[in-house]
Structures are given as structure tokens and as C-alpha cells.
C-alpha positions in Angstrom: 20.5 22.5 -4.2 16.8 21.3 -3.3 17.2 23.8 -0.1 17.6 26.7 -1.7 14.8 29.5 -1.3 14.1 31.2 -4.3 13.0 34.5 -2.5 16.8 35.0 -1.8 19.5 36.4 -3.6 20.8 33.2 -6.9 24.0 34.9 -6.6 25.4 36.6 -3.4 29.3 38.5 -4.0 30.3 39.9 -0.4 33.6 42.1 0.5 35.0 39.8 -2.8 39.1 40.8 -2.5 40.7 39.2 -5.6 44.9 39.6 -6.3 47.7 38.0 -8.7 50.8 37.3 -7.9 53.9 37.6 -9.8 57.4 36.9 -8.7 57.9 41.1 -7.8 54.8 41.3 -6.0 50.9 41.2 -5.2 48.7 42.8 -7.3 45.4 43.5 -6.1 42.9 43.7 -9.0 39.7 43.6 -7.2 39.1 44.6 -3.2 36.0 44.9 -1.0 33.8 44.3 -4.0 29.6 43.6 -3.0 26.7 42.7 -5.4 23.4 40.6 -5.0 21.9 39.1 -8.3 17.6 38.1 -7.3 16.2 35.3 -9.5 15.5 36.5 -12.9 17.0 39.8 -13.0 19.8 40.9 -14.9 22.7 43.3 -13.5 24.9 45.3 -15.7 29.0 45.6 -14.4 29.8 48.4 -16.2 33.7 50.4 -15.4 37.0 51.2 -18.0 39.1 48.5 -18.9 41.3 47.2 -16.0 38.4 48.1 -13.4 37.9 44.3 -12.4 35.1 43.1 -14.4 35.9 40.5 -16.1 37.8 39.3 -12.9 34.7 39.5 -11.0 32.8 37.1 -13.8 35.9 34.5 -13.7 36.5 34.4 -10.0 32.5 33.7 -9.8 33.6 30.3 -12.6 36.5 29.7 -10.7 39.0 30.2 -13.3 41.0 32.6 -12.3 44.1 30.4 -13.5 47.5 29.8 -11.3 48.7 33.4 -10.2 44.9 34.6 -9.4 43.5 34.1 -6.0 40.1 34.8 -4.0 41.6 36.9 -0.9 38.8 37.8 1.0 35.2 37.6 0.9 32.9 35.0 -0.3 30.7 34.5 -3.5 27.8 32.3 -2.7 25.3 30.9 -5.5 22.5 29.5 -4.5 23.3 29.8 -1.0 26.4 28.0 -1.4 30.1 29.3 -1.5 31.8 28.8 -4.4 34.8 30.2 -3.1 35.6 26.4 -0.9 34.0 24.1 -3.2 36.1 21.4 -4.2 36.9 20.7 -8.1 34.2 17.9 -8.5 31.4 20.3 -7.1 32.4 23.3 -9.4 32.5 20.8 -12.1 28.5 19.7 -11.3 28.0 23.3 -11.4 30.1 24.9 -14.6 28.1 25.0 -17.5 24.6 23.3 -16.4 23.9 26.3 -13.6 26.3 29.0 -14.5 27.0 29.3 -17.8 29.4 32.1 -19.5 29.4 33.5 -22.8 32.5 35.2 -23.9 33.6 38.3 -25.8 35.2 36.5 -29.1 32.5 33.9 -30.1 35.9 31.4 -32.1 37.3 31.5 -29.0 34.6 29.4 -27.8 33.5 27.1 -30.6 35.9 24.3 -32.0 36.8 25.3 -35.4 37.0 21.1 -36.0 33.2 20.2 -35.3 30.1 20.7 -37.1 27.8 23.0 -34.7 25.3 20.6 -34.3 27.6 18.2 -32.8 29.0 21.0 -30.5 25.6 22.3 -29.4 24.5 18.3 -28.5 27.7 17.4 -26.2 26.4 20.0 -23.6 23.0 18.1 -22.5 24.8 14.5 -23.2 27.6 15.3 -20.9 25.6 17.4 -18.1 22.5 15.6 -18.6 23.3 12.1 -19.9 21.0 12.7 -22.6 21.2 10.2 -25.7 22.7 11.6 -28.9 19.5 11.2 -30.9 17.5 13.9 -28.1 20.4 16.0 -27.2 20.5 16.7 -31.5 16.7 17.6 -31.8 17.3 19.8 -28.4 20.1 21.5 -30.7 18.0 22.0 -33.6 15.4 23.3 -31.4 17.7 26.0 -30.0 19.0 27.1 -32.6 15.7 28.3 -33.9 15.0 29.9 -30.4 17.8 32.1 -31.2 16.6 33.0 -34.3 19.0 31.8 -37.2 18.0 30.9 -40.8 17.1 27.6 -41.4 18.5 25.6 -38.6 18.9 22.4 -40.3 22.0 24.1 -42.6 23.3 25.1 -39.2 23.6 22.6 -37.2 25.7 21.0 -40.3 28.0 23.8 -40.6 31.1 24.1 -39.7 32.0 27.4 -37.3 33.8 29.1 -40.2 31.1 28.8 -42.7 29.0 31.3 -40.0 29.3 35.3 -39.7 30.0 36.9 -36.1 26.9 37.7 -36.0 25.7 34.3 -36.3 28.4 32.4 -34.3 27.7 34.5 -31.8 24.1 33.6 -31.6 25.1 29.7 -31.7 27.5 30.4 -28.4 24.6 31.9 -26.6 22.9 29.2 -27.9 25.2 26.3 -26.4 25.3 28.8 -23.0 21.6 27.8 -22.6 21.5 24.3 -23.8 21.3 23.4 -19.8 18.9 25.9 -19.3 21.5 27.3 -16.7 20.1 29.5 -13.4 22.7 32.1 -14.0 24.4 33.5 -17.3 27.2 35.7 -17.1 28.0 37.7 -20.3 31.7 39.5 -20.8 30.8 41.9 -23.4 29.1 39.7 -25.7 28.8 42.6 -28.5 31.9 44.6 -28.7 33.3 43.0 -31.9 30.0 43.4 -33.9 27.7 45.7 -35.6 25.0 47.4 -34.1 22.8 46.1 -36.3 23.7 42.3 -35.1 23.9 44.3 -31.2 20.5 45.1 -31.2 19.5 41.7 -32.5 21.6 39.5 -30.4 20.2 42.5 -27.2 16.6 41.5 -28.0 17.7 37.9 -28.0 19.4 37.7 -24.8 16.4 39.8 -23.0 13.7 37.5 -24.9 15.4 34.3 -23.9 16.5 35.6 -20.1 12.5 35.8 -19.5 11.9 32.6 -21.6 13.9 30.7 -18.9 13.9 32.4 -16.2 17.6 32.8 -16.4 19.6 35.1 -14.0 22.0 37.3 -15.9 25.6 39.0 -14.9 26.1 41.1 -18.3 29.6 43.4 -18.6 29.7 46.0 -20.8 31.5 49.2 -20.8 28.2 50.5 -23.2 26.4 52.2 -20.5 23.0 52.5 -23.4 23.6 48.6 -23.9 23.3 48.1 -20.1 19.8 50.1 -20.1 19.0 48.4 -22.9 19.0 45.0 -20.9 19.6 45.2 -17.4 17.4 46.1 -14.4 20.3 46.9 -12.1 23.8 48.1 -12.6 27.2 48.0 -10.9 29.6 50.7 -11.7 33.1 49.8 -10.9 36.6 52.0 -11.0 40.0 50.6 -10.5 38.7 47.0 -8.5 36.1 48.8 -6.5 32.5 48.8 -6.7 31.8 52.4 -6.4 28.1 52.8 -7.0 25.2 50.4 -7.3 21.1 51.0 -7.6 18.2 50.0 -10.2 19.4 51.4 -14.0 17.2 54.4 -13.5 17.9 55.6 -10.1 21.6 55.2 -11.1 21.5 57.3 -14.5 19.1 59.7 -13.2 20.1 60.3 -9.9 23.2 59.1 -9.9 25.3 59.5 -6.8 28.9 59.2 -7.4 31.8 62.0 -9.7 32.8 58.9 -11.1 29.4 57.7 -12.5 28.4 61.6 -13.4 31.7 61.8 -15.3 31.2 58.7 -17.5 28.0 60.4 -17.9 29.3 63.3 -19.2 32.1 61.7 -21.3 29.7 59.9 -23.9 28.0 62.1 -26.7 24.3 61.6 -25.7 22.0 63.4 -28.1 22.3 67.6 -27.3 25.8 67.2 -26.9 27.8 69.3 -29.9 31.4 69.8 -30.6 31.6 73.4 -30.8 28.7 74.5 -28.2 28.2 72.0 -25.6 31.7 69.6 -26.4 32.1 66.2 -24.2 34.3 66.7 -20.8 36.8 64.2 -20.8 37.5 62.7 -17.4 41.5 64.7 -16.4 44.1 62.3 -15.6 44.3 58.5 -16.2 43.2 55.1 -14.7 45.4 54.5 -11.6 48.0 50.9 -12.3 46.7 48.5 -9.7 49.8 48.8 -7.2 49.7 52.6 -7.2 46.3 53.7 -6.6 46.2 56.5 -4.2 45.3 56.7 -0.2 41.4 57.0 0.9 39.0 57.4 -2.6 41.1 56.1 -6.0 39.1 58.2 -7.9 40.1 60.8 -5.7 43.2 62.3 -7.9 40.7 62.9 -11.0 37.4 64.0 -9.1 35.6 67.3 -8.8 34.6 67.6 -5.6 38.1 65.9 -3.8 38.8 67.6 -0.6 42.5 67.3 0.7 42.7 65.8 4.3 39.2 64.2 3.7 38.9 62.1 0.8 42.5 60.6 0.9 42.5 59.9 4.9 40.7 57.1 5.4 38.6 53.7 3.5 36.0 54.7 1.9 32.9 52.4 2.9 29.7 51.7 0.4 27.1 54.1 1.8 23.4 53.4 1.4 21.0 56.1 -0.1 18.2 55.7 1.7 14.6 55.9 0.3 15.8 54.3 -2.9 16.3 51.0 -3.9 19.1 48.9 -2.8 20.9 52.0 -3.8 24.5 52.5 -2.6 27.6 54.8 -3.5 31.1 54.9 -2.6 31.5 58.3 -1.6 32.1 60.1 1.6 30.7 63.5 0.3 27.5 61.9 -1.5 25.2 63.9 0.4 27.0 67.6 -0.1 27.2 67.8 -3.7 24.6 69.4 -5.8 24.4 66.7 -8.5 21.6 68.9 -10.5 24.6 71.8 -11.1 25.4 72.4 -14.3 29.0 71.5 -15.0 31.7 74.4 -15.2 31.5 76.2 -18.1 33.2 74.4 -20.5 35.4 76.1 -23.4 33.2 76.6 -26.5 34.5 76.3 -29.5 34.7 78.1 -32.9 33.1 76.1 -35.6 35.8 75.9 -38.1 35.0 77.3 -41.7 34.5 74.8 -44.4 36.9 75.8 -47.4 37.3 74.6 -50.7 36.7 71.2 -52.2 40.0 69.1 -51.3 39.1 65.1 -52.5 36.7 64.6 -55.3 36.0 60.8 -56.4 33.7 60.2 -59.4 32.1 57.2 -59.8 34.8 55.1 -58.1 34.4 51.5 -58.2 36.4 48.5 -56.7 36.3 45.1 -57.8 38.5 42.1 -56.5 38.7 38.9 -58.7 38.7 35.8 -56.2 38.9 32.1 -57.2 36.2 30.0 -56.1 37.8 27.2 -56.0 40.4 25.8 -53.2 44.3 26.8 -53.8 43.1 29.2 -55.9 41.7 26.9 -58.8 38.2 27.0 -60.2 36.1 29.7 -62.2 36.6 33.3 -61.3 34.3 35.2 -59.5 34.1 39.1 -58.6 33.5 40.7 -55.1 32.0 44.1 -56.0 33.6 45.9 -52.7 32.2 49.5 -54.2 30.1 50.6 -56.9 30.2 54.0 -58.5 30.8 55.9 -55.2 30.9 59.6 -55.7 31.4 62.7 -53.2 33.4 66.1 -52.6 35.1 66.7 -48.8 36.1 70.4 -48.3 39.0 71.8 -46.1 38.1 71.8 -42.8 34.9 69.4 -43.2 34.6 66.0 -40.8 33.0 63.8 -43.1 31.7 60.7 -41.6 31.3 57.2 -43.4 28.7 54.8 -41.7 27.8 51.3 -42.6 28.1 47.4 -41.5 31.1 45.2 -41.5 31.4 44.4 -44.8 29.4 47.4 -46.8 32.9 48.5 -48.4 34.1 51.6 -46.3 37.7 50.4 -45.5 38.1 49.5 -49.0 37.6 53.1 -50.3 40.0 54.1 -47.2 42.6 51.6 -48.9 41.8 53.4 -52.3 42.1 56.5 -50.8 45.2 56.0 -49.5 47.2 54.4 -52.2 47.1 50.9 -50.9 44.6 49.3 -53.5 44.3 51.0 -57.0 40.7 51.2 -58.2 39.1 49.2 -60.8 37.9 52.9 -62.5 36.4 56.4 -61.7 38.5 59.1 -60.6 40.0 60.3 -57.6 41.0 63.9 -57.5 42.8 64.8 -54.5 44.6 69.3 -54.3 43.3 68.9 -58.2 45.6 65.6 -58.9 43.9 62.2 -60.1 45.6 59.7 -57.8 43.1 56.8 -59.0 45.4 54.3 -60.6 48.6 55.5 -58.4 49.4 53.3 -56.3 51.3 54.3 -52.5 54.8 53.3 -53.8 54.6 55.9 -56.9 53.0 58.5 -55.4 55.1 61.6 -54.6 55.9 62.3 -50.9 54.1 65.2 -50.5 51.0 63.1 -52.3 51.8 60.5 -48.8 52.0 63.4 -46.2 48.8 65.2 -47.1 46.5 62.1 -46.8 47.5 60.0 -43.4 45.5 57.3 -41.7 44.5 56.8 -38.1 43.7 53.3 -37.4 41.4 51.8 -35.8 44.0 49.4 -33.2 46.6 51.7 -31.3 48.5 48.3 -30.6 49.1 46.9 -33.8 50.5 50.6 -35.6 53.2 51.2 -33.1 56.2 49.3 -33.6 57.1 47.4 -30.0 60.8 47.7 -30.2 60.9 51.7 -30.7 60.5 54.5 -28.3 57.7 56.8 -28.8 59.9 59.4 -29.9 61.6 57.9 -32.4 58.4 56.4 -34.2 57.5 60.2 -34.8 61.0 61.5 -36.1 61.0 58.4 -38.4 57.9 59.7 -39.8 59.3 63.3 -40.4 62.2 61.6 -41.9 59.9 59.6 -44.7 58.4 63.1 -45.3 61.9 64.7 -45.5 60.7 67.5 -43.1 63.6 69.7 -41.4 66.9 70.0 -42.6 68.9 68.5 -39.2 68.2 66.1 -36.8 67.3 69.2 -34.0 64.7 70.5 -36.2 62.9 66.8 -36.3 63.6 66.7 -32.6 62.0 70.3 -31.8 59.1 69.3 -34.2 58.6 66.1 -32.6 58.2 67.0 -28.7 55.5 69.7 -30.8 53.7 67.0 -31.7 53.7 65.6 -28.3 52.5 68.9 -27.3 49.7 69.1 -30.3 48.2 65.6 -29.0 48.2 66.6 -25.4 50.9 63.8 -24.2 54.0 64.8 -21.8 57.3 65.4 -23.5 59.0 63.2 -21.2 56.7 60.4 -23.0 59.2 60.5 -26.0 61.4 58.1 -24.0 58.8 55.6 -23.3 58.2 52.2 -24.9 54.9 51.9 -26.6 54.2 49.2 -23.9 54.1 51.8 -21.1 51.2 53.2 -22.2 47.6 52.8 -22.2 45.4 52.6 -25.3 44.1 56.3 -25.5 48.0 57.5 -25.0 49.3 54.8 -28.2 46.3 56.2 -30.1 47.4 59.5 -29.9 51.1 58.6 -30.7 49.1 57.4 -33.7 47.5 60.6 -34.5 50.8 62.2 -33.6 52.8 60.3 -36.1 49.6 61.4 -39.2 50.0 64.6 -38.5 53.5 64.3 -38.8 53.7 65.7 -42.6 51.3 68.4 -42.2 48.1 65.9 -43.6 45.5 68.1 -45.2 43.6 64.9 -45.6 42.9 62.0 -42.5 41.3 58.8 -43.0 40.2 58.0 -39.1 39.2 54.3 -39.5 37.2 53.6 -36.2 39.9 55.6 -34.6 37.9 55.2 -31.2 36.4 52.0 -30.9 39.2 50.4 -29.2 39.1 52.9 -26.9 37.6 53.5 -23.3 34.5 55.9 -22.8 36.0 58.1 -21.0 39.3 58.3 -23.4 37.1 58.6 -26.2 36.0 61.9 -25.1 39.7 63.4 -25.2 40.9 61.5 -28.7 37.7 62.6 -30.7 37.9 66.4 -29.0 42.0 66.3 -29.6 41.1 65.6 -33.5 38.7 68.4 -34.0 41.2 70.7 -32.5 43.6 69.6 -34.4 41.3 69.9 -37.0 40.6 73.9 -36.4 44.2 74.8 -35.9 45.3 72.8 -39.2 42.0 72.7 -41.3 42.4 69.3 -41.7 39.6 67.4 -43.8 38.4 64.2 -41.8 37.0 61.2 -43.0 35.6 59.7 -39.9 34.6 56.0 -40.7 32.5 54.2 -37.9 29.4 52.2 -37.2 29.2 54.6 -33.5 26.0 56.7 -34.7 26.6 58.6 -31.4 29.7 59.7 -31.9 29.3 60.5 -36.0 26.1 62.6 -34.7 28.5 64.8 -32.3 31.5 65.0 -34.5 30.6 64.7 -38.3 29.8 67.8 -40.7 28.1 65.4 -43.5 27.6 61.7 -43.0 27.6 59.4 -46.2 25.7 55.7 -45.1 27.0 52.8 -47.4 25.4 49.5 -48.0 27.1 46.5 -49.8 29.5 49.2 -52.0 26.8 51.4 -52.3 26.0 55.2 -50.9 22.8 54.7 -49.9 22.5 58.1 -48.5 24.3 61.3 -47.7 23.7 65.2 -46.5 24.4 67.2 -43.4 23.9 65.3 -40.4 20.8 67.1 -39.3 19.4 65.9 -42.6 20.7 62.2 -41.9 19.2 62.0 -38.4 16.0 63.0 -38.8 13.5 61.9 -41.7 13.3 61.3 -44.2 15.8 58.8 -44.2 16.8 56.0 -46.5 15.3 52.5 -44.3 18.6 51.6 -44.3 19.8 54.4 -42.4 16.4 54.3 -40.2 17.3 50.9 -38.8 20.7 51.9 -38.2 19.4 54.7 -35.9 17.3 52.6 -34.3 19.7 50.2 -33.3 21.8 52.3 -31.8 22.2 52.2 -27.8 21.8 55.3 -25.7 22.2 55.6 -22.3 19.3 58.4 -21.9 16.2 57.4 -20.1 14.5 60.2 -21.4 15.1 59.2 -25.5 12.7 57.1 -26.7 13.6 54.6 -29.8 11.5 53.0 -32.3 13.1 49.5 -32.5 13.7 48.4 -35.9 15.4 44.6 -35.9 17.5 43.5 -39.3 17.2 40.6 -40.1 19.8 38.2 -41.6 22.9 39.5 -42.3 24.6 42.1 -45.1 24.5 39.7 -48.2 28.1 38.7 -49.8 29.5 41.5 -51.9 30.4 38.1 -54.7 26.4 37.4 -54.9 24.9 40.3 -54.2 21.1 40.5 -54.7 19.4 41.9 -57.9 17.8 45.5 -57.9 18.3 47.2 -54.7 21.1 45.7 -52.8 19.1 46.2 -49.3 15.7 45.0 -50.7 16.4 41.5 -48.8 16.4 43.1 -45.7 14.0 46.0 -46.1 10.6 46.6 -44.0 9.4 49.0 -47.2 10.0 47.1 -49.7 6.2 46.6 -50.1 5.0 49.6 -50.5 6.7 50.2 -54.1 4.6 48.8 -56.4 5.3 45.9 -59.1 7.7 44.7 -56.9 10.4 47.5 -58.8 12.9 46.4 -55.4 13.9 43.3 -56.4 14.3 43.8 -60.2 16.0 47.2 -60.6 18.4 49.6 -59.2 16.9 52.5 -57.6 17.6 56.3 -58.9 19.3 59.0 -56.6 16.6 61.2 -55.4 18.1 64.5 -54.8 15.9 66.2 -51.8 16.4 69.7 -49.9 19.2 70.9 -49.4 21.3 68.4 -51.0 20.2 65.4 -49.1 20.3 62.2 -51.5 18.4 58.9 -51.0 18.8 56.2 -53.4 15.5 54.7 -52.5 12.6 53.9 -54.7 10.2 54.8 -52.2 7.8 57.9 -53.7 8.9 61.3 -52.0 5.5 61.8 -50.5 6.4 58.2 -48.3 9.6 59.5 -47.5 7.9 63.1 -46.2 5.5 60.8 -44.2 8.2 59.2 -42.0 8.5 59.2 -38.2 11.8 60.1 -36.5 13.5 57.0 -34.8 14.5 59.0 -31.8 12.2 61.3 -29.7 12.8 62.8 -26.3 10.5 62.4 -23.9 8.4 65.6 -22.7 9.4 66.6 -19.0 
């Protein structure tokens, strides 16, 4: 590759037309699709699930497997096309000049070799490099990407690692060639934001370290600010808008873009006065997308006759840069409009006090030993936990993977007892009651939405049937018609046709199952719903309609939420009171105003910090965590986030390590179990500031 100039374009995708084919018929997943990636810049492919990315990233590897093929077009790296090469050159190529980094990091590590070993094959089989050199080159990266004491890793096996960290060691063995381009398929998604802001950091730092070119997918539009220069958003195979980050999210020039936009709870937005639009209608399947524009059937601004008559080309903006939008009306619409007025809502009147837990704590007893022999130890999942939820309140529970808030759902719900405390729930104490001796109408009132539509639906059931099953455990309605006229209600409460009854839970899309799910809670009448990540799996655009379908289900039925999630964004837009929880411990908790601005706990201020938004006007103070939430068996002494804690020395005689701080009870009922003095806490700076005009 000597000839290559490296003025021009490292990676070059033209009129790309990607399809698979099944016995029935083509399917064409990707068509027309154009982007240019310049030496050391990093472009964002952002677009629903199903809109081609990730089809994009494997056709530029080649691995589009036996039914996918490269139709049209041609993707050239490094001023050669990839798209003729023969197997021997792709294989020179692979993983020494383009390297990919997946979403699941096990997927990509052999659970069968220590990481060290793993990390050295890649320079001994690209390079030829003797084992000795290619193991100090391992060692050496893995401090580059910023783990703990290299010399444990490298002599670890893969399961002995947290996501967080395995993650880092793939990126790690991604740039063990020191490859020219790195493509990333949403190399976040499964971890916490914490770890997200770390590994973000990471990926910029080392992309300008080496120079490296970088092809990042996300559907995070605030991730994609966070490290790209240039973005490319896709809809249903097509590249339908393209530009620098800011031209695009400030002066973006397609509905489709301006509707993601408006679908993702960006700091202003509020349920009840300025609530999220949800994009109308759904994603179009690949072999019935519509004449002329596909987003046409779900836009704004379509115009009959117009935008379903003919192709729609890419159409430059001029006097920007590289700047380019699939859209024949681009230049007619007044993006600055406000949208149309959208419906705003009552806020719903918090009642009376419905679940009351007291010092609730949760221990498990775990053998340390293999096959369960060994001396005994205990996982301390929550400590004393204690909090009211009123009729009609969202509540939100925020913390890491691992800080103990699906165990208190379990609790909650019957399916773990706890170890003591109380649990009063309509003035009952279901503590020690476990789901199978609990009364029916104890199971009705407190129902859980979880946080995979696809594993809570049972495959071989219509949807129908799922929810009069439901009714049936709950012994509502005394014939079948009655559970069958309260059923297609349902349907009717969660905004999904009647006619979907019939259908198979694998006729419909994620958002659609998830509100089957909600459906089939609400089922009994539940006073009380434990939403665990109820959106996560979920597109942007879907998340809109679930989360603004549960708080009006919420009004009509004064339902009490507990909202658990590690999405700031969304717990800032829908929650009444947030509680933040730390290895088992409530760390802090008061209105949401009182949570997101200071004073806060530095456990919730790091949280804030590390949270993406896709605002070019918001300005964050980045505060990185380092190492990961400590193990719940050995946690440390005196304050359990003291390990990880940028305060820690401003309390004097070292009080953090030794002792467990006090809740300080501030205005307004805000709490903060902190041993920081209250005059430091008054003194802090808000994480998030918007820009002046």
C-alpha cells in the first residue's frame, strides 16, 4: 500500500447496495449507501436497529457470511477495493489494518486462554514477532488502556475480568497492530455509564495516540458527539443525512434526523409541559418499504405525488461542510419552527404513602469454594435501605451494575425474602412472604416490567392469549367474554391495534413486545410497577412512546412507579424522586431537582457527569471513575465509595476509610450520606451548564 496518498480519503464507501438472500426472496438491507472516512477522523453511523449499520461495518471486513452479498458499489480502503479482493489479500488486511471491535466483549475473547497469551498471538501472527516481544507489547497495552496492574491481567483468565474490563482488553487486542482504521459496533451498550465514559475517553485518547481512523456505531446520538468529528445518520438501509457533528445537530437538514432529535429527553424536556414526540408509525421491513422517500409514510412535511414519485438522491448543502441530506424538500422547510403544539399534560397528584420499607437488608450466603465446598462467605446485596413511594409518584432507582437495585426489585416482588427490615406494602408487611404465599390480590397490585421484551413473552402463544392468562391468574371477570373485552382494553390502554391479539410474539418489533409486557402488568389493576430498565432494550425513537405510554397509564390509574435505570436522561424527564444506590447502599435521595443540581453526593456527581448528551450547547464537567464498583462479599471499610472518591481528601483524619458516614438530612428532604461538612457540599459546582447564546 506504499502508493497510497494520505491527503485522500483511508476509507472510501460509494453507492454501497448490500442484499441477503433467502430461498423466498432478496432482501435488500442496505442500497445507494456513500460515506468518506479522512485519516484520523472518526465518523459516527448512527440509525434504529435494522437501519444497515452494522451491515455497513461487516461488508467493509468482508464477512457478510453465505446469504449476504455486495450488489452494487464499491468500498475502497486505502485506495483499493475491497469489494474484488481475493481471500489471501483480505486476510493481509483483517486485523493488522482494519480492525473491529464488537458489541459483547466474550464474544470476542476465548474463554480457554489467559489474556496475555490472547493479546500476544495478534503481533506474532500479523507481524511474525517472537513470543518473548509480542508479550512485553501486551503488557505494554494493557497499561495504555488503563487497567489495574497489568501484570495480574495478562495472567487472568477472561472470566476473572468485569465488562468493563474485558472490554478494555478487546480494544486492547483491536490495536495490538496499530491498525489504520477501527471500526466499533456499539462498543458500550451493555455497560454502565460510568465504564462508557471511561472506555469514550479511552477510545478518543488512543484514536489520536495512533493516528487511528475510526468507524464507530451507536444508536447514542450524545455518545457520537462525545467522540466523533462526523456523523452518518441512516434509516431503513439508506444514508439519509451526513455533515461534521455540529452542522448536523445544529442545523440539521433532514425530518428524520429532527425527529430522533426530538424523541430523546435532552435537558428542558418535561413530562407534563414540554413531553418527548415520539416518531408516528414504525420502521418499514426491508421488502416493504414504500415508493420515493422510506421515511416518507412517518414524516411531517410528506407531500403526496412528490415525495413517493421518484428516487430520492443525496443533495449537497452548500456552504457547509461535506454536508449532504436525503431530502427533496430540504430547502422549503423552516427547520427553526417550533414543533406543533404538543398535548400538555396534567401533572398527576401524588397521594398517600403506598410501599414503606424500613431498614431492609439482603444478604446471600455463597460458598467460596468450588462445588459449593469451602468456608461461607456473605454478599451484602443491600444494607438497611429505607424509603416511602406515594400513589401516583414515579420514583426512580439509579446506580451501577452491581449496586443492589434488582435485588430490592426481587424483594419487592416476592421473589427473594429479605434477610430483615420491613416491607409495608397498602399497610401489609410482605417482608418474609415469599411470591408463592402471597394472596392474589398481594401479586396483582405490584407487577414488573422487565428490562428484555424478548425473553417475558412466551414464543409459542398469541399476544392475546398471554394477556387473558394473566387475568385468569388474577381471577378477574367472571366468563371468558369479560377477559376477552378486557383484554382488546388493554391493547387499546398500550396504544397497540386490536387485530395484534392474533399475532405471534415473533411478528413484532421490540417497542410493540414491550408494551405487550406492560399490557400483561397492568393486567390486575397494579397499584404498584417495578419498571426494571423497561427501555434500554429499546430504540430512541420507541423509547419516547413506551416511557410517555407509562406515565399515562400512570395518570389514568395512579399507579406508583419504581423506575430502575442507569439512563440519567431519561430518570431526569420522567422521575418524581430519584434514590442513587452504591454497593447496597442509598447514597442519596430527594426530588429530582434536588438530585441534579448540587449539592450532590460525589457519587451521584460522577454519575451526572458521565452521562452522554447530544446537546452542543450543555457543557459537562468530566469526572472519570476509576476501577470498578468493589464486590458486594469484600466490600471496603467505612464508606463503601471511599475507593473511588475524588473528595475523599478533604475530610479530615482520614474518617472515609474507617467509618460509615451519617445521613445528612438537607432542605427540603434531600439526604446525602456523605461525610463531607455541609459548608463543602454548599460550595459545589453543577456538572451540567448550558451555554449562554
Amino acid at each position: 500500500m506504499a502508493d497510497w496518498d494520505p491527503t485522500k480519503p483511508i476509507l472510501e464507501i460509494e453507492h454501497l447496495s448490500i442484499s441477503f438472500f433467502t430461498r423466498l426472496r432478496e432482501i435488500p438491507a442496505v442500497m445507494d449507501f456513500s460515506c468518506t472516512v479522512m485519516p484520523g477522523e472518526a465518523m459516527g453511523l448512527v440509525g434504529e436497529s435494522g437501519c444497515g449499520k452494522s451491515t455497513v461495518a461487516l461488508a467493509v471486513m468482508r464477512e457478510l457470511g453465505k446469504n449476504g452479498k455486495i450488489v452494487a458499489g464499491s468500498i475502497k480502503f486505502k485506495g483499493r477495493d475491497l469489494t474484488h479482493m481475493d481471500d489471501e489479500g483480505l486476510r493481509h488486511i483483517r486485523g493488522s489494518e482494519i480492525a473491529m471491535i464488537y458489541q459483547e466483549p466474550m464474544a470476542s475473547l476465548n474463554p480457554a486462554m489467559k489474556i496475555g497469551a490472547q493479546l500476544a498471538e495478534v503481533p506474532m501472527i500479523h507481524f511474525g514477532m517472537a513470543k518473548e516481544e509480542a508479550w512485553k507489547l501486551a503488557r505494554q497495552i494493557v497499561a495504555d488502556v488503563r487497567l489495574p496492574d497489568p501484570d495480574r491481567i495478562i495472567n487472568a483468565y477472561p472470566h476473572q475480568l468485569s465488562g468493563g474490563q474485558q472490554q478494555r482488553i478487546v480494544i486492547a487486542m483491536a490495536l495490538m497492530a496499530k491498525p489504520a482504521l477501527l471500526i466499533l459496533d456499539e462498543p458500550t451498550t451493555a455497560l454502565d455509564v460510568t465504564v462508557e465514559a471511561g472506555i469514550v475517553d479511552l477510545v478518543k485518547e488512543l484514536g489520536k495516540k495512533y493516528g487511528t481512523s475510526m468507524l464507530f456505531i451507536s444508536h447514542n446520538l450524545g455518545l457520537i458527539m462525545d467522540v466523533c468529528d462526523r456523523i452518518c445518520v441512516m434509516y431503513s438501509g439508506e444514508a439519509v443525512e451526513t455533515g461534521n457533528v455540529a452542522q448536523v445537530f445544529d442545523k440539521m437538514r433532514h425530518p428524520y434526523t429532527q425527529a430522533l432529535f426530538r424523541s430523546i429527553p435532552l435537558p428542558g424536556a418535561d413530562k407534563n409541559s414540554r413531553p418527548l414526540i415520539s416518531i408516528p408509525g414504525n420502521f418499514p421491513l426491508p421488502h416493504e418499504r414504500p415508493p420515493g422517500c422510506n421515511f416518507g409514510p412517518r414524516c411531517d412535511y410528506f407531500h403526496a405525488g412528490r415525495c413517493d414519485a421518484t428516487e430520492v438522491p443525496m443533495d449537497a448543502i452548500p456552504g457547509d461542510d461535506r454536508h449532504a441530506s436525503r431530502c427533496l424538500r430540504w430547502a422549503e422547510i423552516d427547520w427553526a419552527a417550533p414543533p406543533a403544539a404538543r398535548a400538555v399534560k396534567e401533572k398527576s397528584p401524588i397521594g398517600r404513602v403506598v410501599l414503606k420499607m424500613e431498614d431492609l437488608k439482603k444478604y446471600y450466603a455463597v460458598s467460596s469454594g468450588a462445588f459449593g465446598g469451602g468456608a461461607k462467605k456473605v454478599v451484602k446485596a443491600n444494607e438497611t435501605l429505607s424509603f416511602e413511594a406515594r400513589e401516583g409518584e414515579t420514583l426512580a432507582i439509579v446506580g451501577e451494575s452491581g449496586c443492589g437495585k434488582s435485588t430490592f426489585a426481587k424483594v419487592l416482588m416476592g421473589l427473594e425474602t429479605a434477610t430483615s427490615g420491613s416491607i409495608m406494602l397498602f399497610d401489609e408487611n410482605v417482608q418474609s412472604t415469599p411470591i408463592q404465599k402471597r394472596n392474589t390480590d398481594t401479586v396483582s397490585q405490584v407487577q414488573m416490567v422487565f428490562q428484555n421484551p424478548f425473553d417475558t413473552l412466551n414464543p409459542s402463544m398469541s399476544v392475546g392469549r398471554q394477556i387473558i392468562r394473566a387475568l385468569e391468574i388474577f381471577k378477574y371477570g367472571r366468563s371468558d367474554a369479560e377477559r376477552q373485552a378486557r383484554m382488546l382494553e388493554l391493547l387499546d390502554l398500550v396504544k397497540l391495534p386490536r387485530a395484534f391479539a392474533e399475532r405471534m410474539p415473533r411478528q413484532l418489533s421490540g417497542g410493540q413486545k414491550q408494551r405487550v409486557g406492560i399490557a400483561r402488568a397492568f393486567a390486575g389493576g397494579a397499584k404498584v410497577v417495578v419498571a426494571d430498565e423497561p427501555v434500554s432494550a429499546l430504540d430512541v425513537s420507541v423509547q419516547a412512546a413506551v416511557t410517555d405510554l407509562l406515565m399515562d397509564i400512570q395518570r389514568e390509574n395512579k399507579t406508583t412507579l419504581l423506575f430502575i435505570s442507569h439512563d440519567l436522561s431519561i430518570v431526569r424527564y420522567l422521575a418524581d424522586r430519584v434514590m442513587v444506590m452504591y454497593l447496597g447502599h442509598v447514597v442519596e435521595m430527594g426530588s429530582t431537582d434536588q438530585v441534579f443540581q448540587p449539592p450532590y453526593h460525589p457519587y451521584t456527581e460522577a454519575l451526572l457527569s458521565a452521562v452522554p448528551i447530544a446537546d452542543t450547547k450543555v457543557i459537562r464537567k468530566r469526572i472519570v471513575l476509576d476501577g470498578d464498583i468493589p464486590s458486594a462479599m469484600n466490600p471496603p471499610p467505612g464508606c463503601p465509595f471511599q475507593t473511588r472518591c475524588r473528595w475523599k481528601s478533604q475530610v479530615p483524619g482520614g474518617l472515609c476509610e474507617v467509618e460509615m458516614p451519617p445521613v445528612q438530612e438537607l432542605a427540603g428532604g434531600h439526604q446525602i450520606k456523605c461525610h463531607l461538612s455541609a459548608k463543602i457540599l454548599a460550595e459545589m459546582e453543577p456538572v451540567i451548564k448550558i451555554a449562554a447564546e
